[in-house]
Residue, then its C-alpha position, 0 to 999 in steps of 0.5 A: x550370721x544375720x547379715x544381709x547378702x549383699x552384691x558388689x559388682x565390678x562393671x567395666x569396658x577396656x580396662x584391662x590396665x586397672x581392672x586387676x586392681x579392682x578385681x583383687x579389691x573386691x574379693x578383699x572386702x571383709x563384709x559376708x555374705x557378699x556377692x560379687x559380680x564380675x560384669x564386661x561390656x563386651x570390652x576389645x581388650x584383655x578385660x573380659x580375659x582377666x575376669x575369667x582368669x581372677x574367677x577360676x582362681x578365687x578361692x574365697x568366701x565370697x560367691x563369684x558371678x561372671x558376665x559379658x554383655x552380648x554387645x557393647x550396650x554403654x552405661x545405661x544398659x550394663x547397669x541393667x544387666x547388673x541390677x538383673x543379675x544381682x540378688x542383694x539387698x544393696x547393689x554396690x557399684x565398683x567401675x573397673x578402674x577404682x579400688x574399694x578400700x577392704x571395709x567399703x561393703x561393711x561401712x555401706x551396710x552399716x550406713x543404710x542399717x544405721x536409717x533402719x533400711x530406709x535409705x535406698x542409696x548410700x555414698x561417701x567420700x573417696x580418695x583421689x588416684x593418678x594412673x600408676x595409682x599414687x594417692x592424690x589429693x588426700x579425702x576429696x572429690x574429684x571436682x572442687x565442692x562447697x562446704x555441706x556439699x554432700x549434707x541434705x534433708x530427704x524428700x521433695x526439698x532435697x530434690x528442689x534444691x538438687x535442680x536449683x544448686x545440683x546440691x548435694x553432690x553425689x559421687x557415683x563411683x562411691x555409691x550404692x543403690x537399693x533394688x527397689x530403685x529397679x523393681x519401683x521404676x523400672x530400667x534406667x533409659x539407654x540414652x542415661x549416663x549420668x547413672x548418679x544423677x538419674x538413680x540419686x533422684x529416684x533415692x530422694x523420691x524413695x526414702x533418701x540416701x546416706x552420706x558416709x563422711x570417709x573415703x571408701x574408695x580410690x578414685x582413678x583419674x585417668x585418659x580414660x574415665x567418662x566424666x573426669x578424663x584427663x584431656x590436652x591441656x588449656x594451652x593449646x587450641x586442640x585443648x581449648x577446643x576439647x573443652x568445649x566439646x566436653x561441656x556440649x557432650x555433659x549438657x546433653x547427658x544432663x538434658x537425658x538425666x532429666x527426662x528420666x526426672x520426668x519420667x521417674x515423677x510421672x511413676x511417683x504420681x501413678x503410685x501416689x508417692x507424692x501429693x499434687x502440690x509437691x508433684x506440681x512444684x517438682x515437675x516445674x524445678x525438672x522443666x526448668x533444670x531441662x530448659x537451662x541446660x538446652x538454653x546454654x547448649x544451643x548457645x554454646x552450638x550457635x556462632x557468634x552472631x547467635x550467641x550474642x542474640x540468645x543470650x540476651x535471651x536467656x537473660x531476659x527470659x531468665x532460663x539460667x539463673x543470674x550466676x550461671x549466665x554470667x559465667x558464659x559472657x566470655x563466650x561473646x567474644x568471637x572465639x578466635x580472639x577467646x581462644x587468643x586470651x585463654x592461651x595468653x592467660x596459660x603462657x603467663x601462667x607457665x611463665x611465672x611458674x617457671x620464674x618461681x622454681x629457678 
């Protein structure tokens, strides 16, 4: 009877295929009190019509609130909106195509309760689904991770070594984040996407996150998803050229995300967060994750004559690390031939999985 209230809030845009799912599995979640918030981005399919049908019929235990933006505003503005909206002590972010397992709540709450409160974020691991919602993968993250890579020390360490490795991980789909990272800070900007990013740097200033070693959430891969969509395949050009135009769009989301960093330091110092060697040191780590990212953006807009100047640059001046830059040497070659190569490689590959069935 002495839990907190906490919110759990179902955010979606045309998602009218997966969006019952989630809707079932939040009104399924153990944990009371619980608020749950229904939120559309102003969607053009039959999404916002399913919340409103699911909302009349519930006849639970848990408080039921309905949203629709105005207009579609994107991630940034519609994470606002629910932060605004919300009343609990944690907001528990569920996109419209992910399922919560019936503990989630529970277990987050027992997790940020286990830091004493401190923690202004929490996260776990979660499972991997395919469309038609088959389990894939077993408890794993979307993308191919390192041992401890969800494991950190709190403070101004955790966000150094963050802007050098992008270590720890933190998966957004599975996280939870205190009000406080809200009323402190203020909005998160229109242009951020990468919301884990932005609003995990903001954790580590205020007191760190928890890490939840168990899957808490199915995880949908499908056409649709922001960062993990599934695209044309690498043997054709069209996938080839997909492929880049992914990482030209991540690297833009990635500059956005750290001129929040920057913005976010400058209210840490103003409330005399942090002291003036560790605000130095972490203003110098956000300029050279920015410049990095720039630097391997415009190599990867330039042609081929650019690309073999600038990254001679990039190497001389050492705006990536040794390591990262190296990874972009394929793309000395003109593309034509790249693209000759990479199509060679998959046709191989098919190749030799097909020799291996028959």
């Amino acid at each position: 009877m002495n839990n907190p209230l906490m919110t759990l809030a179902i955010a979606a845009f045309n998602q009218e295929r997966f969006v019952r799912a989630a809707i079932e599995a939040a009104f399924a979640q153990t944990y009371s009190p619980l608020e749950i918030i229904l939120s559309d981005d102003k969607s053009s399919d039959r999404t916002w019509a399913i919340m409103q049908e699911m909302a009349t019929n519930y006849r639970g235990p848990h408080r039921v609130l309905l949203s629709q933006s105005p207009v579609n505003a994107g991630l940034a503005a519609h994470t606002n909106r629910i932060f605004d909206l919300s009343h609990g002590e944690l907001v528990i972010l569920n996109a419209g195509d992910d399922v919560s397992l019936p503990h989630r709540v529970c277990a987050i709450v027992a997790a940020w309760q286990a830091s004493g409160g401190r923690s202004t974020g929490v996260h776990s691991r979660v499972l991997n689904m395919d469309q038609e919602g088959r389990i894939r993968g077993g408890a794993a993250p979307p993308t191919r991770l390192r041992d401890g890579a969800f494991v950190f020390e709190d403070g101004a360490g955790a966000i150094r070594q963050f802007m050098r490795e992008e270590k720890p991980v933190i998966l957004g789909c599975s996280a939870a984040w205190s009000r406080e990272l809200f009323t402190r800070y203020g909005p998160l900007p229109s242009d951020v996407v990468f919301e884990d990013m932005a609003l995990g740097f903001r954790a580590r200033l205020n007191g760190g996150m928890a890490f939840i070693d168990d899957p808490l959430l199915l995880y949908r891969l499908h056409d649709a998803n922001i960062h993990h969509a599934t695209n044309v395949g690498a043997d054709t050009v069209a996938g080839l050229r997909d492929e880049e135009r992914r990482r030209v769009v991540g690297l833009e989301r990635r500059m956005a995300a750290a001129r929040s960093f920057a913005r976010d330091l400058d209210t840490a110092a103003r409330m005399g967060l942090l002291s003036g060697d560790a605000l130095h040191g972490l203003n110098s780590c956000v300029s050279v994750f920015n410049c990095a990212n720039e630097a391997e953006l415009e190599f990867r807009k330039s042609g081929w004559l650019g690309r073999l100047s600038k990254y001679s640059e990039m190497k001389r001046q050492c705006l990536m690390n040794i390591p990262e830059t190296a990874k972009l040497s394929h793309l000395l070659l003109p593309r034509w031939l790249y693209f000759a190569i990479r199509l060679l490689k998959a046709r191989l590959r098919g190749d030799t999985t097909v020799a291996k069935k028959s």
